[in-house]
N, C-alpha and C positions, 0 to 999 in steps of 0.2 A: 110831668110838666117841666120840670126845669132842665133836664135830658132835653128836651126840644126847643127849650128857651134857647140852652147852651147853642142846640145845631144850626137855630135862625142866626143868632148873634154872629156865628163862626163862618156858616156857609154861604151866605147873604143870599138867600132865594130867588130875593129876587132884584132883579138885573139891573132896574132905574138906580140910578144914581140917589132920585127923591127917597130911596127906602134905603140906604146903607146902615142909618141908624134904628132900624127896627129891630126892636126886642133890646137895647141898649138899653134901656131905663130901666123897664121892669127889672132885669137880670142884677142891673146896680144896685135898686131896691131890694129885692130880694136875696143877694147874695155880697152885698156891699165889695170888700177888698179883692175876694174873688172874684164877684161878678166884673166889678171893673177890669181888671188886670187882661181878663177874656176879652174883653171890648177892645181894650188899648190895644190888644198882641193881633187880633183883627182887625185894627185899624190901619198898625204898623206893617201887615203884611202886603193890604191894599196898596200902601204908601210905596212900596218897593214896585209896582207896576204902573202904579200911574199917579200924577201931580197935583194933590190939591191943595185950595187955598187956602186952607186950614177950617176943615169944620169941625175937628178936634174939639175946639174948645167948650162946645156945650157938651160934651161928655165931659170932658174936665171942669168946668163949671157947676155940675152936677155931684160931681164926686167930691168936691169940694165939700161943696154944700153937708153931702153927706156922711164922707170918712171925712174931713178935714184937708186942709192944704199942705199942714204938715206931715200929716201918714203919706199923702200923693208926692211929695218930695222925698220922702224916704223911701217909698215902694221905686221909684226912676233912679235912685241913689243906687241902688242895691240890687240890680236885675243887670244880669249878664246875657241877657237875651236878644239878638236881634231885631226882633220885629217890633219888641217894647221899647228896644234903645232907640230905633227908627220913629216912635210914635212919639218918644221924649224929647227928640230933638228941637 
């Protein structure tokens, strides 16, 4: 189950724009700092092809809620990655 959470969350199945955040929450729920991190680095990779207006924030509003604002600042602090530094910006 969570192997296929991981591949919805990553591969985004499906094509609407309205389902980009599918399988984001449960994955947050279920695997907190990792499940986020997965979301973010799928968000940030989106971000590199095309412009949005920020609908970020309820995923980060979410994670908040549930790791904290301060672990979510420190996880952006400390990632030398790409497509998370894209999604931190």
């Amino acid at each position: 189950f969570r192997d296929l959470l991981y591949q919805i969350v990553t591969q985004k199945p499906l094509a609407a724009a309205d389902y980009d955040f599918l399988g984001e929450s449960e994955l947050l729920a279920l695997e907190g700092e990792r499940g986020f991190l997965c979301a973010a680095k799928s968000r940030g990779a989106q971000l590199e092809q095309i412009d949005w207006d920020w609908p970020e924030e309820s995923l980060l509003r979410e994670a908040g809620e549930l790791i904290g604002e301060t672990r979510i600042q420190e996880l952006l602090s400390s990632t030398s990655d790409p497509d998370l530094n894209r999604f931190f910006e």
